[in-house]
N, CA, C and O atoms as CSV, one atom per row, in Angstrom:
chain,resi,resn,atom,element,x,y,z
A,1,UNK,N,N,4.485,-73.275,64.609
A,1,UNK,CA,C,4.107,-72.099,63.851
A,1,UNK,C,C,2.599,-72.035,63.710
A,1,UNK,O,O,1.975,-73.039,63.364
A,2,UNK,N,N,1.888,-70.676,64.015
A,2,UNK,CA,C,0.340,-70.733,63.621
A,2,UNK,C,C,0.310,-70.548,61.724
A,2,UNK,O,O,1.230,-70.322,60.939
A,3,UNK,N,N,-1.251,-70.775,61.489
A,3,UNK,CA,C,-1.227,-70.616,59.784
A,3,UNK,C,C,-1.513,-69.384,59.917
A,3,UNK,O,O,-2.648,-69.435,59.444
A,4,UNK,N,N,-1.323,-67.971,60.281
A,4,UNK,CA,C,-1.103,-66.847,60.024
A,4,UNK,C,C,0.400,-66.556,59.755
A,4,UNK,O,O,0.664,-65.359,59.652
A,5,UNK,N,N,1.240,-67.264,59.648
A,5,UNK,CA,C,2.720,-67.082,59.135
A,5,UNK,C,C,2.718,-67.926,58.043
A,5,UNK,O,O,3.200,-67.480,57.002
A,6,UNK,N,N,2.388,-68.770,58.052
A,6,UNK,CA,C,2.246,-69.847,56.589
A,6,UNK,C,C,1.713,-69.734,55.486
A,6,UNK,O,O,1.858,-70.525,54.554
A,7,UNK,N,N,0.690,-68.213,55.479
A,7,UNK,CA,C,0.091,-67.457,54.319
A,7,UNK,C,C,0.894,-66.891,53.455
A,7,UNK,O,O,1.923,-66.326,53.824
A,8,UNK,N,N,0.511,-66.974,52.138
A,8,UNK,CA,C,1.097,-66.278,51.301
A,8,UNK,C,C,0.535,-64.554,51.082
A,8,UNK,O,O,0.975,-63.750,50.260
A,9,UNK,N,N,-0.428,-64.361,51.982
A,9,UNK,CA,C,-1.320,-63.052,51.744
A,9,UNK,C,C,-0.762,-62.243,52.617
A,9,UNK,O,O,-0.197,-62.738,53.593
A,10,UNK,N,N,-0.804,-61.033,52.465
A,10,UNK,CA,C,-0.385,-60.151,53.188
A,10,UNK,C,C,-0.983,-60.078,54.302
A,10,UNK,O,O,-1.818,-60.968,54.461
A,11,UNK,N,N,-0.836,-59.112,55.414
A,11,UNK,CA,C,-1.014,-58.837,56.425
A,11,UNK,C,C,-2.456,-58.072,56.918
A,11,UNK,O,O,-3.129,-58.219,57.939
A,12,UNK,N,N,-2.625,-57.182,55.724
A,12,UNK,CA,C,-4.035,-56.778,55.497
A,12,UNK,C,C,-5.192,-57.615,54.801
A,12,UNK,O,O,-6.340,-57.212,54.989
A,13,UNK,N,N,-5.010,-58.682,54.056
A,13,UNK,CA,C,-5.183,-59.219,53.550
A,13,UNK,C,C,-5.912,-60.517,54.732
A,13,UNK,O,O,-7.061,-60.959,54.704
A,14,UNK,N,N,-5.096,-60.780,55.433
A,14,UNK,CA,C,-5.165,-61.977,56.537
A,14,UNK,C,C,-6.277,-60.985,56.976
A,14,UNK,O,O,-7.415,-61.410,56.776
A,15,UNK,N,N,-6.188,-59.835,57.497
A,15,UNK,CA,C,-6.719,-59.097,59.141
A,15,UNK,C,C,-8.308,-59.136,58.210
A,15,UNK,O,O,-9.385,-59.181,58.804
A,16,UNK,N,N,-8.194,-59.110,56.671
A,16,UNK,CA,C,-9.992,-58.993,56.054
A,16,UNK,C,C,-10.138,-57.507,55.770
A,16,UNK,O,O,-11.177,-56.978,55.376
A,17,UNK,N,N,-9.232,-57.021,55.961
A,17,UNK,CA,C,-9.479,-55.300,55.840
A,17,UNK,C,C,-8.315,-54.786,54.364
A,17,UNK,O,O,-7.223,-55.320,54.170
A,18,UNK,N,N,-8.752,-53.957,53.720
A,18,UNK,CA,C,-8.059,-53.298,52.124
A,18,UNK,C,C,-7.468,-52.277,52.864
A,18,UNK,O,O,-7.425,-51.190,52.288
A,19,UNK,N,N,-6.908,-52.347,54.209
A,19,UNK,CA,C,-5.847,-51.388,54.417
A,19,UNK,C,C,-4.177,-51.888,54.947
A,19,UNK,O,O,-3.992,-52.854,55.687
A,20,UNK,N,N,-3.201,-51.122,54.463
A,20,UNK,CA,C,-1.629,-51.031,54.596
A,20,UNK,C,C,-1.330,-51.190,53.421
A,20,UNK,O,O,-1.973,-51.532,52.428
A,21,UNK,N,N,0.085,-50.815,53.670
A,21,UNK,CA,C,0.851,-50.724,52.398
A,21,UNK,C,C,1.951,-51.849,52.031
A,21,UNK,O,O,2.836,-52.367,52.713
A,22,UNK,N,N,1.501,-52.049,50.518
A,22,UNK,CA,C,3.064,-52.820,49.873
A,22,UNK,C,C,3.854,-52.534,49.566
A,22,UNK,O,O,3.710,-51.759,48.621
A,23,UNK,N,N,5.213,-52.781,49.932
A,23,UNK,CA,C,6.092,-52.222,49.440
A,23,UNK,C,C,6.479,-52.594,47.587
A,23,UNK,O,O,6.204,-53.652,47.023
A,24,UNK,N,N,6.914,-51.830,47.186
A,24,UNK,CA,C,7.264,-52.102,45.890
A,24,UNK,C,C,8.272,-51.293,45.594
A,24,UNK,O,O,7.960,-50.112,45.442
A,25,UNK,N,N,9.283,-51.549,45.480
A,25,UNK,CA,C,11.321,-51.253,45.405
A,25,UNK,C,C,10.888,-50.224,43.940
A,25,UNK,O,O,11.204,-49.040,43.825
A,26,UNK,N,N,9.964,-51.177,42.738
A,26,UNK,CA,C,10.347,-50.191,41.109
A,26,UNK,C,C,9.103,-50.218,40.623
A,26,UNK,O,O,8.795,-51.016,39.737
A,27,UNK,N,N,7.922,-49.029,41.336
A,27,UNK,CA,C,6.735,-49.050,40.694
A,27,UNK,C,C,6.662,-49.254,38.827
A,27,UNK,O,O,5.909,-50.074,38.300
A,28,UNK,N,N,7.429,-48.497,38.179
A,28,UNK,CA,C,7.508,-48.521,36.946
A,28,UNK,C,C,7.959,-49.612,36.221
A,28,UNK,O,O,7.284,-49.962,35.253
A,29,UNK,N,N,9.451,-50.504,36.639
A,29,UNK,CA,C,9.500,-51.021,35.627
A,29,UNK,C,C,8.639,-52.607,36.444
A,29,UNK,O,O,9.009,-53.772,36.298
A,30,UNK,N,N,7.698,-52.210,37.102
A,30,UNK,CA,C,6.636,-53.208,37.558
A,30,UNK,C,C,5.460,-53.128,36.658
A,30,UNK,O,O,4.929,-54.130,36.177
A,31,UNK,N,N,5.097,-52.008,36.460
A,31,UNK,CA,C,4.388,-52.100,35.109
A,31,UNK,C,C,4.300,-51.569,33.746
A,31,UNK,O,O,3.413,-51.212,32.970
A,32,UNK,N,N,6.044,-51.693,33.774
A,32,UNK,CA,C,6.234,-51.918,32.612
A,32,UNK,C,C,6.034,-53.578,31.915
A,32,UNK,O,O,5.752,-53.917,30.766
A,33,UNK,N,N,6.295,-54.336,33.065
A,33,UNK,CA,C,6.634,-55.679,32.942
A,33,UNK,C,C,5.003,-56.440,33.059
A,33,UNK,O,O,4.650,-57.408,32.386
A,34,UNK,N,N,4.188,-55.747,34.051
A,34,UNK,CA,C,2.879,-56.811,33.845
A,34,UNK,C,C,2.578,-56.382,32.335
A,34,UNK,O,O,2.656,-57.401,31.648
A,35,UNK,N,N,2.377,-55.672,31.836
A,35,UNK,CA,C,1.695,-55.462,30.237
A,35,UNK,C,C,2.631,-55.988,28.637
A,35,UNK,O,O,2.303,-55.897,27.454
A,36,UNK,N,N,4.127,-56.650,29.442
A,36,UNK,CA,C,4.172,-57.260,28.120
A,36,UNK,C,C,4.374,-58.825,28.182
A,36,UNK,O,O,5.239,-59.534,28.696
A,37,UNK,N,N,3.162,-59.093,27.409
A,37,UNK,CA,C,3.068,-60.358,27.190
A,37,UNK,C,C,3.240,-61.146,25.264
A,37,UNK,O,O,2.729,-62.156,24.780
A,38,UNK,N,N,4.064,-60.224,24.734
A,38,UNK,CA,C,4.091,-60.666,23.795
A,38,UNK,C,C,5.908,-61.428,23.520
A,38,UNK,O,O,6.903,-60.716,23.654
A,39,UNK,N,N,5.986,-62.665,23.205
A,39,UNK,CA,C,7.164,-63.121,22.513
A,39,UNK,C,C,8.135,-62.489,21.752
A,39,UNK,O,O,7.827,-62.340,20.569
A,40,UNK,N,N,9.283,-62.052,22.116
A,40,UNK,CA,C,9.881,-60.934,20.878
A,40,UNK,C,C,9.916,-61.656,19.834
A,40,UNK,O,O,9.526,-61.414,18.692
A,41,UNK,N,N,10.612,-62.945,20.465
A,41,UNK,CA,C,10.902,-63.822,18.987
A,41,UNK,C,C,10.124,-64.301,17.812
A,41,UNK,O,O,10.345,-64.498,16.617
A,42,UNK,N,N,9.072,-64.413,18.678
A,42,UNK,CA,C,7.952,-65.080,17.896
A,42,UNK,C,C,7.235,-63.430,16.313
A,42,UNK,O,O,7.061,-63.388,15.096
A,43,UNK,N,N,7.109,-62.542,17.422
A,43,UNK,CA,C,7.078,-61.686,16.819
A,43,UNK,C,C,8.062,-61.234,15.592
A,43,UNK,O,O,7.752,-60.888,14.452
A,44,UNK,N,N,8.996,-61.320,16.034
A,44,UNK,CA,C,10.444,-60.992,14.918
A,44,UNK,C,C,10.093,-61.726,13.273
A,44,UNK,O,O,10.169,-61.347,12.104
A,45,UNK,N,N,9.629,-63.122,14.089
A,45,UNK,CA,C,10.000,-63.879,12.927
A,45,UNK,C,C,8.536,-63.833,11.518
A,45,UNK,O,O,8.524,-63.904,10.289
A,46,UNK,N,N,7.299,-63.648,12.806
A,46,UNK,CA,C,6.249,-63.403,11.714
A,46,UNK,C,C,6.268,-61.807,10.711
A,46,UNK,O,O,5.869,-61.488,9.591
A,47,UNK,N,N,7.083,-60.996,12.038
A,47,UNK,CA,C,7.511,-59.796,10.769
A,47,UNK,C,C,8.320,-60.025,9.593
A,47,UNK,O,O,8.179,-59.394,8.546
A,48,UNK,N,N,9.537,-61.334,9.867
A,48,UNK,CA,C,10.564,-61.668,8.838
A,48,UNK,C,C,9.518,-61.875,7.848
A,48,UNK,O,O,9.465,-61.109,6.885
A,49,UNK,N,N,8.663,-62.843,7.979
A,49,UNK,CA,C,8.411,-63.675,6.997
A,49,UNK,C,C,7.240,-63.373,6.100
A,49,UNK,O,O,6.528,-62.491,6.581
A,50,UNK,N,N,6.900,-63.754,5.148
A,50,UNK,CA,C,4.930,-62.907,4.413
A,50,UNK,C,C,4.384,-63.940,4.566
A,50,UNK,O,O,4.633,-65.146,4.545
A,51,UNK,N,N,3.358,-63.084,4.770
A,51,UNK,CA,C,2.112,-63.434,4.975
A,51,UNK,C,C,1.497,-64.563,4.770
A,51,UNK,O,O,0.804,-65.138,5.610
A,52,UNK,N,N,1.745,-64.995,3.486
A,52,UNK,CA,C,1.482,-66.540,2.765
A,52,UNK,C,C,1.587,-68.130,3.419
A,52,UNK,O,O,0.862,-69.120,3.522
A,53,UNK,N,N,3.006,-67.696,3.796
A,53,UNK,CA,C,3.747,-68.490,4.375
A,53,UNK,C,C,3.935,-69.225,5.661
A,53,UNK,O,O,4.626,-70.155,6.077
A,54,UNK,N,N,2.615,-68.040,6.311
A,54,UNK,CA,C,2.669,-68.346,7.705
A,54,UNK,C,C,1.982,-69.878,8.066
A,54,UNK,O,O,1.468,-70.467,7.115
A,55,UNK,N,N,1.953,-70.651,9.641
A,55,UNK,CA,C,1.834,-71.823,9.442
A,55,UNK,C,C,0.320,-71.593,9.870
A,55,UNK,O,O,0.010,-70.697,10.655
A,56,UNK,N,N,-0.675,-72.531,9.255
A,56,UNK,CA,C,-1.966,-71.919,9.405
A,56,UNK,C,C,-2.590,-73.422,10.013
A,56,UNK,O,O,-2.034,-74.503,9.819
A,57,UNK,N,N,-3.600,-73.273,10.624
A,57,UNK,CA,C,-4.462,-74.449,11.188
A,57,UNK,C,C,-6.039,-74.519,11.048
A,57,UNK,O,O,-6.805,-73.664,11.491
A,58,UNK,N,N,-6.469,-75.852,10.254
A,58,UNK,CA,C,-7.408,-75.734,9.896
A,58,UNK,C,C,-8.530,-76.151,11.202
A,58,UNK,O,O,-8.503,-77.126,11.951
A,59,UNK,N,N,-9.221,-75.334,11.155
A,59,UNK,CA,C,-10.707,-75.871,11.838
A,59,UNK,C,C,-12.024,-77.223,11.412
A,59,UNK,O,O,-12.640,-77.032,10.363
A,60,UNK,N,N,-12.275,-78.126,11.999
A,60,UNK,CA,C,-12.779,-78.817,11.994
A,60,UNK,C,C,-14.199,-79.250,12.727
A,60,UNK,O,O,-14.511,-78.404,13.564
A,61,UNK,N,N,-14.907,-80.070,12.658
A,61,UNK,CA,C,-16.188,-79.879,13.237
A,61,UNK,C,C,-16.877,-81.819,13.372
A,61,UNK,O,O,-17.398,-82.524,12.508
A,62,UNK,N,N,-16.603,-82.059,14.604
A,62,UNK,CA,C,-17.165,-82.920,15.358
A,62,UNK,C,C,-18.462,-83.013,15.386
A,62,UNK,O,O,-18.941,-82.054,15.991
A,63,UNK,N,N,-19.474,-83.960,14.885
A,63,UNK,CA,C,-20.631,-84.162,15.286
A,63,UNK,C,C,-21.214,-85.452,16.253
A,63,UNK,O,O,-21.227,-86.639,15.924
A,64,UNK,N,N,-21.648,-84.916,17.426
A,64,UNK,CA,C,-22.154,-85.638,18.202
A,64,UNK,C,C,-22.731,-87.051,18.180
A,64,UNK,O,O,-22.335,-88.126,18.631
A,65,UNK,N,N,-23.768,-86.681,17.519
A,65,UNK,CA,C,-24.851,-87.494,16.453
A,65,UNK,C,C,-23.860,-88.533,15.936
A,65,UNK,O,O,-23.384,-89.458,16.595
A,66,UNK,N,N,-23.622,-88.239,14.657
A,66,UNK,CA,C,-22.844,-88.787,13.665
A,66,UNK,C,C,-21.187,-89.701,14.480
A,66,UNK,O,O,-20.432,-90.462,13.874
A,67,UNK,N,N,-21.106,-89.381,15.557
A,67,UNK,CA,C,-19.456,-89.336,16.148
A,67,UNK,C,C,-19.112,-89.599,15.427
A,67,UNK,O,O,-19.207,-90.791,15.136
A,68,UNK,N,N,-18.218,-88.394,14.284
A,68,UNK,CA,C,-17.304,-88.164,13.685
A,68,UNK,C,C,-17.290,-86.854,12.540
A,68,UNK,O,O,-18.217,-86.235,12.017
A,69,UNK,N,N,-16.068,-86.759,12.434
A,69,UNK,CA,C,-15.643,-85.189,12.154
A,69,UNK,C,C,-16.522,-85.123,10.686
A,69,UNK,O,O,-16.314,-86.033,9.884
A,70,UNK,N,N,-17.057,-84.538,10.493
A,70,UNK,CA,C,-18.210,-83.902,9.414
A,70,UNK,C,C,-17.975,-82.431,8.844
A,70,UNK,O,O,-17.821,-81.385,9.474
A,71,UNK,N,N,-17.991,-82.648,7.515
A,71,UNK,CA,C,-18.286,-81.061,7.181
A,71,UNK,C,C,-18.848,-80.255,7.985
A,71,UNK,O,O,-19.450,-80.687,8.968
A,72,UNK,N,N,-18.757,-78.940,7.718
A,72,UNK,CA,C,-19.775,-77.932,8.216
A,72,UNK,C,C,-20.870,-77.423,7.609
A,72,UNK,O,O,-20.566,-77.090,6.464
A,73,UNK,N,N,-22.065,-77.201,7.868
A,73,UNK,CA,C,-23.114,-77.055,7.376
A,73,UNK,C,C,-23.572,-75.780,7.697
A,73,UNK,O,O,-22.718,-75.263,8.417
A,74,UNK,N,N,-24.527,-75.006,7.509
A,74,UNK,CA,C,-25.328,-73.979,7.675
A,74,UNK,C,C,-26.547,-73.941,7.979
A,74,UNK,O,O,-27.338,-74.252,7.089
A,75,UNK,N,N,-26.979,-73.627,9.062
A,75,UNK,CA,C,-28.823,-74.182,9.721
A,75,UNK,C,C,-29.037,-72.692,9.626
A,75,UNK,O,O,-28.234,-71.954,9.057
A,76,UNK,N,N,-30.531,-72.128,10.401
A,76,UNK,CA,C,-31.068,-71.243,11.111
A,76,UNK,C,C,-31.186,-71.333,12.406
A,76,UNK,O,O,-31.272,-72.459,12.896
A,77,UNK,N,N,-31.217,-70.177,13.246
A,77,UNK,CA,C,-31.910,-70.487,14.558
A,77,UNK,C,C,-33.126,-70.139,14.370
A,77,UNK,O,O,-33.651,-70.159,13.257
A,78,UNK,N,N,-33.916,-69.654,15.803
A,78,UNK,CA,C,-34.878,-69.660,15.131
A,78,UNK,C,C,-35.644,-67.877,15.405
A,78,UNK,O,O,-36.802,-67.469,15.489
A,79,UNK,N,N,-34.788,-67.460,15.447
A,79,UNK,CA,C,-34.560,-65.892,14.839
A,79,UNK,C,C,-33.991,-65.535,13.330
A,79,UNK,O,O,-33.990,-64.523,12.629
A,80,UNK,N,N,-33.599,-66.633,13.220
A,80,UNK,CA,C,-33.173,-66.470,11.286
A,80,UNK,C,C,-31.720,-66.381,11.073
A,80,UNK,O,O,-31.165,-66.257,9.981
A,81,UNK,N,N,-31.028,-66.473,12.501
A,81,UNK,CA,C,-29.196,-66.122,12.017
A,81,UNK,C,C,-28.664,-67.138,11.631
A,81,UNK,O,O,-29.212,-68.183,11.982
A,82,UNK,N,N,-28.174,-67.176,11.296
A,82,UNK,CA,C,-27.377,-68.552,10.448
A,82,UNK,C,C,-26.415,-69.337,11.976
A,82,UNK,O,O,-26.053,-68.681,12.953
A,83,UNK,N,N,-26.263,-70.338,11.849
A,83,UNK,CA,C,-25.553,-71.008,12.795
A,83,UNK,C,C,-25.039,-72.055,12.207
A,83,UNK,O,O,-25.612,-72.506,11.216
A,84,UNK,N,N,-23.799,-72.683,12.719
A,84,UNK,CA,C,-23.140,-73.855,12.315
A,84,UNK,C,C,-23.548,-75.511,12.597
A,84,UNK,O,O,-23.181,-76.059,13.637
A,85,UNK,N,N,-24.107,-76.020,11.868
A,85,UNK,CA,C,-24.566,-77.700,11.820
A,85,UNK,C,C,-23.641,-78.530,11.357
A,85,UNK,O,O,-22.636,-78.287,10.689
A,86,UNK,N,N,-24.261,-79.997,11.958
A,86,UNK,CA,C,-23.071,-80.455,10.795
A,86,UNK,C,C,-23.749,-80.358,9.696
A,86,UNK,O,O,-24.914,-79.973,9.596
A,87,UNK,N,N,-22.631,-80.901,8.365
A,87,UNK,CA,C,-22.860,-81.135,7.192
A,87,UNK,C,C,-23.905,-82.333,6.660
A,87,UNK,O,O,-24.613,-82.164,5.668
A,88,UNK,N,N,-23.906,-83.242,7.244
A,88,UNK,CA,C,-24.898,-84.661,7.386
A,88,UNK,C,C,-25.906,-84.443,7.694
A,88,UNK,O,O,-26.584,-83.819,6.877
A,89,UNK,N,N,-26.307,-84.683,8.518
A,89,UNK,CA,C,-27.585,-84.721,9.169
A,89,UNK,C,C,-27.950,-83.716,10.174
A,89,UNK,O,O,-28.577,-84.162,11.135
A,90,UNK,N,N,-27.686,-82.408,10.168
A,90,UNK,CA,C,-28.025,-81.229,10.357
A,90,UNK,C,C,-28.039,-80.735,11.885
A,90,UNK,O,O,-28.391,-79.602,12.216
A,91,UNK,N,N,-27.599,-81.760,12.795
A,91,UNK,CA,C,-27.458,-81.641,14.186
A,91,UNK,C,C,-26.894,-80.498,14.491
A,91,UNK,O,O,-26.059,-79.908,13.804
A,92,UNK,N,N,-27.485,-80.043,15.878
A,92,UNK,CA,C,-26.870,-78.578,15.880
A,92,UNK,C,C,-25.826,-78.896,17.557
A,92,UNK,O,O,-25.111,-78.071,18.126
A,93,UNK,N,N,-26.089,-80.311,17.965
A,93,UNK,CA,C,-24.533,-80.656,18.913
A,93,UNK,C,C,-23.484,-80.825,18.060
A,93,UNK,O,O,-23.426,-81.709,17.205
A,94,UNK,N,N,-22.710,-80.053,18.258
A,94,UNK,CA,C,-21.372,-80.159,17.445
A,94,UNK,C,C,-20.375,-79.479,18.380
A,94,UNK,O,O,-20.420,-78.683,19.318
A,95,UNK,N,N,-19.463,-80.152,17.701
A,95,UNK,CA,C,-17.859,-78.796,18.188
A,95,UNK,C,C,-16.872,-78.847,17.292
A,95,UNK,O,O,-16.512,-79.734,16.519
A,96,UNK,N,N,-16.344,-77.375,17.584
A,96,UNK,CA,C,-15.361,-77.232,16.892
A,96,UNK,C,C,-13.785,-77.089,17.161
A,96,UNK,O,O,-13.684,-76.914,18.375
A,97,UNK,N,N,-12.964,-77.087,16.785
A,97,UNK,CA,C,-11.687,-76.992,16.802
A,97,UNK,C,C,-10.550,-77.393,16.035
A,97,UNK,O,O,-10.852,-77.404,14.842
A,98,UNK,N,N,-9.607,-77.659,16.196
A,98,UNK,CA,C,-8.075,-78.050,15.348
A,98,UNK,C,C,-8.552,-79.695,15.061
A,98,UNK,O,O,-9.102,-80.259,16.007
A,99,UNK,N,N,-8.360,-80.444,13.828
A,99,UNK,CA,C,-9.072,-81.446,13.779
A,99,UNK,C,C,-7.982,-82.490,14.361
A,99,UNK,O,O,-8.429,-83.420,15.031
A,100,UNK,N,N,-6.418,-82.396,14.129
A,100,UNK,CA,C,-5.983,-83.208,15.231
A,100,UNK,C,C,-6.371,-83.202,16.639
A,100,UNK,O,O,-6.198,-84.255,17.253
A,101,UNK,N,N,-7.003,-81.925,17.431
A,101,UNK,CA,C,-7.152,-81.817,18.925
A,101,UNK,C,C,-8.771,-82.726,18.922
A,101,UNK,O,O,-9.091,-83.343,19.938
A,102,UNK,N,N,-9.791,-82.711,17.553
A,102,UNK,CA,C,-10.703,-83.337,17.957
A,102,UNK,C,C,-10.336,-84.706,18.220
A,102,UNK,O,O,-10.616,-85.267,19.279
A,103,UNK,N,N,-9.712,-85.253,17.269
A,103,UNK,CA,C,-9.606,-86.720,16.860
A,103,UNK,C,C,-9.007,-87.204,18.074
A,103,UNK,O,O,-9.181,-88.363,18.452
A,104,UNK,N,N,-8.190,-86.223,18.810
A,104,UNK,CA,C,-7.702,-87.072,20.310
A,104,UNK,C,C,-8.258,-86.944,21.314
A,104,UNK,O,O,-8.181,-87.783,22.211
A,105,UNK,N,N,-9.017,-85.754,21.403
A,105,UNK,CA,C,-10.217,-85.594,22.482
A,105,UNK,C,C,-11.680,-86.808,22.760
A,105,UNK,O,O,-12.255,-87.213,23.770
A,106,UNK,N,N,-11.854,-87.088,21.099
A,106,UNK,CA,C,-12.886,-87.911,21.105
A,106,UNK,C,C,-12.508,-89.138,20.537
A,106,UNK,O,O,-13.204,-89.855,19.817
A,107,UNK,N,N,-10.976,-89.390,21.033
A,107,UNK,CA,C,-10.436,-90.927,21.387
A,107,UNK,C,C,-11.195,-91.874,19.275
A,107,UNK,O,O,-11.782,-92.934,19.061
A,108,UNK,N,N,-10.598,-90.463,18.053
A,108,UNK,CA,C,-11.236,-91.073,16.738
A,108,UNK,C,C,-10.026,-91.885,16.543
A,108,UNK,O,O,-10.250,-92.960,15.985
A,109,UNK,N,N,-8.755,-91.641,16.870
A,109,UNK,CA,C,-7.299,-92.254,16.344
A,109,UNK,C,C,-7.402,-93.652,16.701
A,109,UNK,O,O,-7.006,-94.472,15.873
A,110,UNK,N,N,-7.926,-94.095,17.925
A,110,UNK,CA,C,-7.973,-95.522,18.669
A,110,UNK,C,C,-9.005,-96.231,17.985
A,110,UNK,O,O,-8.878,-97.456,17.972
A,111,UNK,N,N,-10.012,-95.732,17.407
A,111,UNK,CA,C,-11.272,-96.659,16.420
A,111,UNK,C,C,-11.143,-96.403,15.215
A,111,UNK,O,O,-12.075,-96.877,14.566
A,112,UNK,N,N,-10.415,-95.871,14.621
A,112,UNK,CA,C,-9.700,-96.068,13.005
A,112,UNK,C,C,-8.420,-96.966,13.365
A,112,UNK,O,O,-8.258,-97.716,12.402
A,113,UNK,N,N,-7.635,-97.162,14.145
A,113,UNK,CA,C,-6.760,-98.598,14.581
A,113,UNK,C,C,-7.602,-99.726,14.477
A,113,UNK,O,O,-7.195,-100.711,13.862
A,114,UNK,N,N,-8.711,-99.716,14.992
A,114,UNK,CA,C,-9.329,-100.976,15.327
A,114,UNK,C,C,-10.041,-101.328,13.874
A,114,UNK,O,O,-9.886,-102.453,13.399
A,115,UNK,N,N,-10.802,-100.358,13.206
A,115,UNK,CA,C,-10.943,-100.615,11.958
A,115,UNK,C,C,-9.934,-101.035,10.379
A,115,UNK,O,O,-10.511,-101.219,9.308
């Protein structure tokens, strides 16, 4: 077999040229279907339920410097907008995210074992 049958690309596609046609059996419920990307279920259930209740995730903030998760602080740049530091010692390498996803990203769970 040559690798012009072994492609997954079409025929126009192979030749380098944006001409011929695809077939498509149900233009409509083809895009009906690329545009929903939402969960019914998931949806259903945050309509069941209020607001309060929902399950929420806190944000956390890694400092470089410091290696380890630190308050958040408030610096300037140096246009005057406020930007996020840590809380300590004012470093502006930081990151943020879910504080379980930091603590396993930056391997904190394995050196609080050892401590």
């Amino acid at each position: 077999m040559s690798d012009e049958n072994n492609s997954f690309l079409h025929e126009a596609q192979q030749a380098g040229r944006a001409s011929g046609k695809l077939e498509i059996n149900d233009l409509d419920s083809a895009i009906a279907a690329i545009t929903h990307v939402i969960d019914e279920e998931a949806a259903a259930q945050y309509r069941e339920t209020e607001e309060d209740t929902w399950p929420r995730t806190t944000m956390a903030v890694y400092c470089h410097d410091c290696r380890d998760i630190v308050p958040a602080g408030v610096g300037k740049t140096l246009r005057g907008n406020d930007r996020n530091v840590c809380g300590n010692c004012h470093s502006k390498k930081i990151s943020m995210g879910r504080e379980d996803a930091l603590r396993k990203f930056y391997h904190l769970e394995k050196r609080e074992e050892r401590e």
